[in-house]
Backbone as CSV, one residue per row, in Angstrom:
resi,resn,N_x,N_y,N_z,CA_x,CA_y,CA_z,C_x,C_y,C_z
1,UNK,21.420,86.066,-27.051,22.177,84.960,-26.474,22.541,83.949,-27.570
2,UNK,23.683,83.599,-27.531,24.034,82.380,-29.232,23.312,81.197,-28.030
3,UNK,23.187,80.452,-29.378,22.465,79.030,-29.029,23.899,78.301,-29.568
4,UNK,23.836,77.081,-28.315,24.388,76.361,-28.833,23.749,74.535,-28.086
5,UNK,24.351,73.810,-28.579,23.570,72.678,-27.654,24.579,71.745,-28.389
6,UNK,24.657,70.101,-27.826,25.037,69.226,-28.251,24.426,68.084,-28.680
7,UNK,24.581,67.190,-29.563,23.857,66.252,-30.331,24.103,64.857,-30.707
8,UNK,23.793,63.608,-30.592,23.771,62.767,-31.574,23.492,62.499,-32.899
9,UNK,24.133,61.972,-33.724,23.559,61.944,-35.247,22.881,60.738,-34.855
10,UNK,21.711,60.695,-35.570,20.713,59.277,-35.658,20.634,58.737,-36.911
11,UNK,20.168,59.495,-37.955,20.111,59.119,-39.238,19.842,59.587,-40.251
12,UNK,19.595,59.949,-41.593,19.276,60.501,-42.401,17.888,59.889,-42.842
13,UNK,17.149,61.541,-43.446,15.971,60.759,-43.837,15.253,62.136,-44.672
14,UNK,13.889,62.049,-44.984,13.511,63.165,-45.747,12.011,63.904,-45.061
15,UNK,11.849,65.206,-45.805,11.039,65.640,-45.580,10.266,66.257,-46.973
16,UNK,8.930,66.905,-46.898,8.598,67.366,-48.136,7.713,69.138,-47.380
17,UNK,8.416,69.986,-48.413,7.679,71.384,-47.861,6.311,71.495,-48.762
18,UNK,5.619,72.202,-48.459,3.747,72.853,-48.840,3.628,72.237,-50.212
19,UNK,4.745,72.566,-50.848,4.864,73.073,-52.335,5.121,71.930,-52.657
20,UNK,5.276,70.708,-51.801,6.050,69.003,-52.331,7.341,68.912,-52.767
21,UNK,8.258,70.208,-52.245,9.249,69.941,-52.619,10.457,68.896,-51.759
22,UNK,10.903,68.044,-52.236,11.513,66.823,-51.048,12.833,67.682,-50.860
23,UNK,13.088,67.624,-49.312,14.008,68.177,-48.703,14.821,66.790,-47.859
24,UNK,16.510,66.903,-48.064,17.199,65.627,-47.364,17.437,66.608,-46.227
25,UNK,17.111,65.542,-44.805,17.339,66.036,-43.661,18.212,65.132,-42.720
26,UNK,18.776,65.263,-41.884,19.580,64.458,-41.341,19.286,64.970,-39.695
27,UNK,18.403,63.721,-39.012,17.856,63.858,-37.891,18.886,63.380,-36.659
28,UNK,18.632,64.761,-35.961,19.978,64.934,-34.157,19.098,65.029,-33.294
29,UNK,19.385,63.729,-32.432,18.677,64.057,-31.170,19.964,64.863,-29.971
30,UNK,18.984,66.031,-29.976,20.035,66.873,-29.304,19.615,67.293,-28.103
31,UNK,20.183,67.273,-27.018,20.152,67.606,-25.514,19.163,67.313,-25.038
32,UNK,18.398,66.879,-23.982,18.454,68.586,-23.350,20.264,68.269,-22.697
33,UNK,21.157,69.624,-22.955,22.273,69.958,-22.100,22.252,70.643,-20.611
34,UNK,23.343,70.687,-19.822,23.335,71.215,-18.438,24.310,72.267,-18.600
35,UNK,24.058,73.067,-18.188,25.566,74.461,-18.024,25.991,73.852,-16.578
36,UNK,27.709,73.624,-16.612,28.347,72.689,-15.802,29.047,74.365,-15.234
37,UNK,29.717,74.857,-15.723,30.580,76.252,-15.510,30.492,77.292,-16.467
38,UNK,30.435,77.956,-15.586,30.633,79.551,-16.501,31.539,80.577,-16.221
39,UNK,32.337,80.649,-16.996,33.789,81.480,-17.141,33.755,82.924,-17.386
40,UNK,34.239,83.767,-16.596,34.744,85.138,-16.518,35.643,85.334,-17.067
41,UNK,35.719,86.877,-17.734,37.085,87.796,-17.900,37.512,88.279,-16.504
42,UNK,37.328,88.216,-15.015,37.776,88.321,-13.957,38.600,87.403,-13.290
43,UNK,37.562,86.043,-13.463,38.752,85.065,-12.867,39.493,83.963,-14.122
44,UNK,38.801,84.412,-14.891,39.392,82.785,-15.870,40.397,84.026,-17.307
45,UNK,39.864,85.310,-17.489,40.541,85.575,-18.495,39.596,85.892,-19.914
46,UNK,38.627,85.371,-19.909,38.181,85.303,-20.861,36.511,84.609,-20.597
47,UNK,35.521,84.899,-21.870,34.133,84.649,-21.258,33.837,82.984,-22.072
48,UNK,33.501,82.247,-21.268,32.874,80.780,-21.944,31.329,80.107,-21.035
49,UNK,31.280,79.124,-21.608,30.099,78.345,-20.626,30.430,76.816,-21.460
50,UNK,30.687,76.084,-20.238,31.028,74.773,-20.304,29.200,73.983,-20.580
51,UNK,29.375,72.967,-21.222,28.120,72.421,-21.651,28.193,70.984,-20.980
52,UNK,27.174,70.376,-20.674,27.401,68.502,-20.441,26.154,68.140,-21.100
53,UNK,26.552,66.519,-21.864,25.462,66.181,-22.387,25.991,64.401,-21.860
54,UNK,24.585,63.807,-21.708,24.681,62.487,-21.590,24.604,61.849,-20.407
55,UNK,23.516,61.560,-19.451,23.859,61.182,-18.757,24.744,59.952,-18.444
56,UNK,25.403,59.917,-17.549,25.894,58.050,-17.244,25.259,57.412,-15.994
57,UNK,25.086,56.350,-15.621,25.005,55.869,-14.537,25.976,55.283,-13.633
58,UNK,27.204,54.756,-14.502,28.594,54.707,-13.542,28.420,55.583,-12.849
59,UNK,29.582,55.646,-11.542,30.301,56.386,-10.559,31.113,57.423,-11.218
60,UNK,31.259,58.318,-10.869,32.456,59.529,-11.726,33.485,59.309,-10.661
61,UNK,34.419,59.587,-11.326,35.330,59.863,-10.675,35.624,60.845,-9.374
62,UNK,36.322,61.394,-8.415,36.557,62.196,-7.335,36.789,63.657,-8.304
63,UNK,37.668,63.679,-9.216,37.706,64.881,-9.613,36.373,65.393,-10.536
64,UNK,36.012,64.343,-11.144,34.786,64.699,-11.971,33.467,65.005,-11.177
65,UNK,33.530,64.214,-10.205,32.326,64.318,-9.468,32.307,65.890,-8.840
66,UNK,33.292,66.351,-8.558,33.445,67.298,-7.709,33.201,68.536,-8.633
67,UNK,33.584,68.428,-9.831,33.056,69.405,-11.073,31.640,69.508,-11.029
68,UNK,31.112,68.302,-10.851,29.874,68.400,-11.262,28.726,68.165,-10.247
69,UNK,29.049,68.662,-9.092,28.520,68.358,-7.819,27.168,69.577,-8.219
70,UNK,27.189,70.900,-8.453,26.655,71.386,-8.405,25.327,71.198,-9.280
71,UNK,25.394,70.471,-10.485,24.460,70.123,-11.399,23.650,68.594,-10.801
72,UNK,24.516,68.116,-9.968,23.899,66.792,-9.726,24.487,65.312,-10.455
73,UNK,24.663,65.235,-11.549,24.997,64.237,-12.841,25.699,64.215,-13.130
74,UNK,26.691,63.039,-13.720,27.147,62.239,-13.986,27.239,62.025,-15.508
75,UNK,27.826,63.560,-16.471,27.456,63.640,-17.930,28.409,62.985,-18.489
76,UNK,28.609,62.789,-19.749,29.700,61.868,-20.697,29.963,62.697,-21.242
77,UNK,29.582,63.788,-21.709,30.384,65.086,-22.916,30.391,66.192,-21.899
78,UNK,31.390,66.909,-21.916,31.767,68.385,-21.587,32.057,69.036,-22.906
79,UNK,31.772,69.871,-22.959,32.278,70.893,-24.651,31.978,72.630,-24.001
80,UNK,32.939,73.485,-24.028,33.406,74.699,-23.649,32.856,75.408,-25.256
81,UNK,32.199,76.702,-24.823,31.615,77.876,-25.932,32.303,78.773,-25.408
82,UNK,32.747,79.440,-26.153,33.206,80.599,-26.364,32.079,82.088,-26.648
83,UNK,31.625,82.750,-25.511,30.438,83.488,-25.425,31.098,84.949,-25.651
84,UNK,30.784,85.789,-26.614,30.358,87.553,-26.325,29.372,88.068,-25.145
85,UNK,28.285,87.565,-25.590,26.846,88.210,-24.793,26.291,87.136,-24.021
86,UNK,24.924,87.258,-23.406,24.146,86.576,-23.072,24.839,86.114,-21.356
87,UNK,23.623,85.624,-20.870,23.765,85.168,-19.516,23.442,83.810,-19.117
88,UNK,24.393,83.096,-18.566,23.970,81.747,-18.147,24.323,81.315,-16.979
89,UNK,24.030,80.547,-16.326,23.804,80.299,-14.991,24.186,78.747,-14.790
90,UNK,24.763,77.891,-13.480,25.007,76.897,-13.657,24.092,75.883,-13.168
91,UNK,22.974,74.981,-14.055,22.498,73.914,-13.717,21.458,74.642,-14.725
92,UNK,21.710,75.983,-15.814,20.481,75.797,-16.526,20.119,74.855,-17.613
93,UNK,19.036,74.470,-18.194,19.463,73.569,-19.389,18.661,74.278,-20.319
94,UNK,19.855,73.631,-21.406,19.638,74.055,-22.838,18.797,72.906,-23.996
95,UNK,17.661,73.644,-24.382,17.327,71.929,-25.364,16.414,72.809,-26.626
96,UNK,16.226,72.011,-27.241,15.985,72.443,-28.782,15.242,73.455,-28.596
97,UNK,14.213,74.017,-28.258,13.333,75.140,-28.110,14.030,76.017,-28.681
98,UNK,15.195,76.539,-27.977,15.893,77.627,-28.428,16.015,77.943,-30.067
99,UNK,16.157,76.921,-30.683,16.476,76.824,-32.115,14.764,76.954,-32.739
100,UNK,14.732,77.211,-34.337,13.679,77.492,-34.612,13.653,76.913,-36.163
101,UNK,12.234,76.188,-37.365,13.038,76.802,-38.672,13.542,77.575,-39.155
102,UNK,14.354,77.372,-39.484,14.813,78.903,-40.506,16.074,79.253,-40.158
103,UNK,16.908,79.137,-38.936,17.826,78.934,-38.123,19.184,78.200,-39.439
104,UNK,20.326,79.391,-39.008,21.864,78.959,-39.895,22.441,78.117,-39.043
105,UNK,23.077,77.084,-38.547,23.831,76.541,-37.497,25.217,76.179,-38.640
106,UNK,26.062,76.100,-37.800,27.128,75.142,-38.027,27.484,74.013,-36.721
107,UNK,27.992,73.235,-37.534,27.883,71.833,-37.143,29.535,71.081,-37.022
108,UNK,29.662,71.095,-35.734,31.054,70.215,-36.076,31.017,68.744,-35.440
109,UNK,31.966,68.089,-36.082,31.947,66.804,-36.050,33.525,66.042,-36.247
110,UNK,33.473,64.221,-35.730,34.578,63.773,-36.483,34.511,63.053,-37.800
111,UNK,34.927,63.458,-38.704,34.442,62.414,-39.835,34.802,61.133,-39.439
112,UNK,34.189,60.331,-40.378,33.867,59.258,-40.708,35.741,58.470,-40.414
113,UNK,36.580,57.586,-40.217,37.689,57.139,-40.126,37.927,55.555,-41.133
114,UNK,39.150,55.905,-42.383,38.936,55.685,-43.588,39.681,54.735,-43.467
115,UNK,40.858,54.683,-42.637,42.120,54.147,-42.453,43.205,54.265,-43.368
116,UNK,44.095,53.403,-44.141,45.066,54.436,-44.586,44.636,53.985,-46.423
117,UNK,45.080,55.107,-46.778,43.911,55.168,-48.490,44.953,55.686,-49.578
118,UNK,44.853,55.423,-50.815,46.065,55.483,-51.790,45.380,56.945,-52.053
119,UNK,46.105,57.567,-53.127,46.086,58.823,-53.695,44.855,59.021,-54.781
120,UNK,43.766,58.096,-54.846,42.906,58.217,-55.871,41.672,58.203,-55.186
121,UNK,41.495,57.537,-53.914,41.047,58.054,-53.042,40.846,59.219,-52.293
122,UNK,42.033,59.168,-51.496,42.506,60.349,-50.374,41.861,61.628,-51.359
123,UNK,43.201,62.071,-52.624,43.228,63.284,-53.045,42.287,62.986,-54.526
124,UNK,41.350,62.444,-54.516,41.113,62.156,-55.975,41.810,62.373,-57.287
125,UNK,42.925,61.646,-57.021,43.791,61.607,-58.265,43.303,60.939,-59.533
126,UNK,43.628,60.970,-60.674,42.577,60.077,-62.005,43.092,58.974,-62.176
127,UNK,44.704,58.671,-61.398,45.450,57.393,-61.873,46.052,57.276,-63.136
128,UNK,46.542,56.281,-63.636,47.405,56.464,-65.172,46.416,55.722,-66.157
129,UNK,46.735,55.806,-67.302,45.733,55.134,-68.401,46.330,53.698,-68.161
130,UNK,45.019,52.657,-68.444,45.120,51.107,-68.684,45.645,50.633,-69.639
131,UNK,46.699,51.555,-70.477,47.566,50.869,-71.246,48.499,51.590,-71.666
132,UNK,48.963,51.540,-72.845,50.400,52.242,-73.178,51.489,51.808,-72.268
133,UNK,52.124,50.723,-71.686,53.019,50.458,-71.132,52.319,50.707,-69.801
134,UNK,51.276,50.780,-69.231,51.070,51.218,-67.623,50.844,50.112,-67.063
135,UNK,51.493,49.143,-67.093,51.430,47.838,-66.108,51.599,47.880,-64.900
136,UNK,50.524,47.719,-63.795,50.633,47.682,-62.498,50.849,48.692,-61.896
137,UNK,50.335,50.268,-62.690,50.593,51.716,-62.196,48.999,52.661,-62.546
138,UNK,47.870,52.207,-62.895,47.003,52.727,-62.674,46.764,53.513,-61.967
139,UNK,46.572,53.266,-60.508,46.169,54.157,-59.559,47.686,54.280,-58.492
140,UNK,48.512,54.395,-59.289,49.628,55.064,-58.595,49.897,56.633,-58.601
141,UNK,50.470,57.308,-57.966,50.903,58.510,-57.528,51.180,59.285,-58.708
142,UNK,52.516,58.246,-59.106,53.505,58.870,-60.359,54.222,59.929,-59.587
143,UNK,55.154,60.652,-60.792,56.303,61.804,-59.748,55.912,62.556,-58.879
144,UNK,56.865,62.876,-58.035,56.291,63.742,-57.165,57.329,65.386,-57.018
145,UNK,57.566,65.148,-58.343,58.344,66.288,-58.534,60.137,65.995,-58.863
146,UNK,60.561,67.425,-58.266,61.992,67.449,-59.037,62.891,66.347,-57.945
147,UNK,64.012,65.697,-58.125,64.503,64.779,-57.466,65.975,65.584,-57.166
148,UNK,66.055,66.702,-57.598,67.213,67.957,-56.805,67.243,68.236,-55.409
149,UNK,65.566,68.623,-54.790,65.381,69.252,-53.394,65.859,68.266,-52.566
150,UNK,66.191,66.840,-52.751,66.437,65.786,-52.140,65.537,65.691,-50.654
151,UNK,64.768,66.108,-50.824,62.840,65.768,-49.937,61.758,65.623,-50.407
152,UNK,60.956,65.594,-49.607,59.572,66.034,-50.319,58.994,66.707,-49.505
153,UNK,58.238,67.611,-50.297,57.849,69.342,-50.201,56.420,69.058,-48.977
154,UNK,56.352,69.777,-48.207,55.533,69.898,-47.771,54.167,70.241,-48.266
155,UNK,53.239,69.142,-47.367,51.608,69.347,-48.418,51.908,68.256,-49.465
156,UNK,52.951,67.756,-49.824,52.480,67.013,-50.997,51.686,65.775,-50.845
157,UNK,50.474,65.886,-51.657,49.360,64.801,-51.725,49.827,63.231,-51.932
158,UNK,50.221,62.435,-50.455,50.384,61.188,-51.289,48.871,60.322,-50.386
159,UNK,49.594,59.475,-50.344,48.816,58.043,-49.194,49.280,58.383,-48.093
160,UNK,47.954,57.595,-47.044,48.338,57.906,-45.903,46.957,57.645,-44.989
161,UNK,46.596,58.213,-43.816,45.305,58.363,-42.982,44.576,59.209,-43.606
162,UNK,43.257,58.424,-43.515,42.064,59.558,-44.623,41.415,59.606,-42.889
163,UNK,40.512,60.676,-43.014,39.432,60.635,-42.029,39.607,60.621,-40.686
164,UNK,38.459,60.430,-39.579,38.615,60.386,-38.273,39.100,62.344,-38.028
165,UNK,39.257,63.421,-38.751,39.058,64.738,-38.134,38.512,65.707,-37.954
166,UNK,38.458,66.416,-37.581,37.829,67.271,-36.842,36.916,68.003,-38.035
167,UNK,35.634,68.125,-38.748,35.108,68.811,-39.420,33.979,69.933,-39.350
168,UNK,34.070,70.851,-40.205,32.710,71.774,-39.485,31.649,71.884,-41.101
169,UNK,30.570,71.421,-40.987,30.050,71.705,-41.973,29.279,72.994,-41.274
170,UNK,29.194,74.490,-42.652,28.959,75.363,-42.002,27.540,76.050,-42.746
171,UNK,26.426,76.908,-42.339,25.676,77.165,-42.763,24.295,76.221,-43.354
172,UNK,24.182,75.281,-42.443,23.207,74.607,-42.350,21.747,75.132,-41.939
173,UNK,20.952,74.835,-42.907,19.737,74.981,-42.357,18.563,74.578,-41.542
174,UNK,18.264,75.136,-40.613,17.279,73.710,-39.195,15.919,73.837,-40.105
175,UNK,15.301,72.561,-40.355,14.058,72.116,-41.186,12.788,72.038,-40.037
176,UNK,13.256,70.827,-39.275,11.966,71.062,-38.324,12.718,70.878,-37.160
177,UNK,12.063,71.518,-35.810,12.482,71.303,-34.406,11.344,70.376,-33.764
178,UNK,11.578,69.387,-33.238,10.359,68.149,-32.623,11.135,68.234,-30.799
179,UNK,10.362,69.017,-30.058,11.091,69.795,-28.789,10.361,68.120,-28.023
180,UNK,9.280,67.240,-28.180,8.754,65.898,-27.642,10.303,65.022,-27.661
181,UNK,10.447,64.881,-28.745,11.570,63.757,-29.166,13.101,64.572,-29.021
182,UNK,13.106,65.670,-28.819,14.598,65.973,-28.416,14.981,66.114,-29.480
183,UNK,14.393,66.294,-31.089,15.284,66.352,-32.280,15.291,67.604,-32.970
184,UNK,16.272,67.798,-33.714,16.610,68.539,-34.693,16.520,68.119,-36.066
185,UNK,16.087,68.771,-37.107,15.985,68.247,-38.339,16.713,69.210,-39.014
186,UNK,18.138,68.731,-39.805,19.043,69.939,-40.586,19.379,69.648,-42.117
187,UNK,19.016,70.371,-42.840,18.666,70.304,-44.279,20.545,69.772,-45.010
188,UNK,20.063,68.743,-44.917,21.550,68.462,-45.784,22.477,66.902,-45.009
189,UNK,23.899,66.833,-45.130,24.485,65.823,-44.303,25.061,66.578,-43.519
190,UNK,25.669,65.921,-41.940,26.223,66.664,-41.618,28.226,65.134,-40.819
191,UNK,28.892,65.553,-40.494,29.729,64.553,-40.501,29.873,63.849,-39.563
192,UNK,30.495,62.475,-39.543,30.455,61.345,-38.797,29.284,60.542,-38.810
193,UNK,29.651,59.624,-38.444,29.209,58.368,-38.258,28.103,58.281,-37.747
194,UNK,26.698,57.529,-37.600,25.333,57.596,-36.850,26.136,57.960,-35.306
195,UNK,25.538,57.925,-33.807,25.762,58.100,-32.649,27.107,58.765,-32.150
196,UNK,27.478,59.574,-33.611,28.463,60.531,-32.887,28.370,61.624,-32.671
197,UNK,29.244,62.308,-31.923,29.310,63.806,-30.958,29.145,64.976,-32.038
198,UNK,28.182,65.355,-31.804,28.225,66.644,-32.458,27.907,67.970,-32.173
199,UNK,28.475,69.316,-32.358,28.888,70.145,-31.496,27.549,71.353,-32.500
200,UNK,26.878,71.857,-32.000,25.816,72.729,-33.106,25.707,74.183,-32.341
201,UNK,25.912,74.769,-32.942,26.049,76.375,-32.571,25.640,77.406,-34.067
202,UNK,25.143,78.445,-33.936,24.656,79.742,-34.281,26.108,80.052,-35.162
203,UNK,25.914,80.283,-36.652,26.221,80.517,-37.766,27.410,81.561,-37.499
């Protein structure tokens, strides 16, 4: 059965293995999740299992409520898996147990949102030298090619919106599972901001 579950980022912090070697870990309190729906190649086309994480205490809405009549709650995240194998059922829950050390996950997330960022930033450009005539062009662009095509080429690296998309850091390693506290411990960073959504599934 793939594991998958959903998560908060909390914070970064460390650990040390037998041998004292210091390991950076970046601690997710993750689920416990609810299986809200589960999708057929009969009626839907194709096989998934819808996830909810979070409870709320507001009112849901008429259409939401009615989704989720069968689980009981009132979740804040829905996130759809895409399943081969395995069997799931609706109102089972999913929470760290499943995961183990030693465990590959990938991890998706939104990065961090930069707002709009020059070219030495964005694309790590080196900028122009601080002299030889470079007055007030340091960390400028400079050409952007031939001035014939009368455009500019697609892909070309200028300024613009950094951040705020969709990222997957992949092949992460799970350090420790704490199944009391709901956490995950994953060897490395993983993206966005402390208390954001993060999506963790089987390598």
């Amino acid at each position: 059965m793939p594991k998958v579950i959903l998560a908060y980022k909390v914070n970064m912090s460390r650990t040390f293995r037998e041998d004292g070697t210091m390991v950076p870990v970046t601690v997710l309190k993750a689920g416990p999740c609810v299986v809200t729906q589960v999708k057929d190649e009969a009626k839907n086309g194709y096989r998934a299992v819808q996830v909810g994480f979070g409870e709320v205490k507001a009112p849901a809405s008429k259409a939401r409520a009615g989704h989720l009549k069968a689980v009981g709650k009132n979740l804040r995240h829905l996130k759809e898996f895409r399943v081969t194998e395995g069997e799931f059922v609706v109102g089972q829950v999913l929470d760290v147990t499943q995961f183990a050390p030693g465990d590959v996950v990938d991890v998706v997330g939104t990065s961090k949102g930069r707002g709009f960022q020059g070219v030495v930033k964005r694309h790590g450009f080196h900028g122009h030298p601080a002299s030889h005539g470079h007055k007030d062009q340091a960390r400028m662009p400079g050409s952007i090619g031939a001035g014939g095509v009368q455009h500019v080429r697609k892909g070309m690296r200028m300024a613009g919106r950094m951040g705020g998309a969709r990222v997957t850091a992949q092949n992460l390693t799970v350090v420790e599972v704490h199944p009391e506290q709901n956490e995950l411990w994953l060897k490395g960073a993983v993206p966005g901001a402390p208390r954001g959504l993060l999506v963790i599934r089987t390598a």
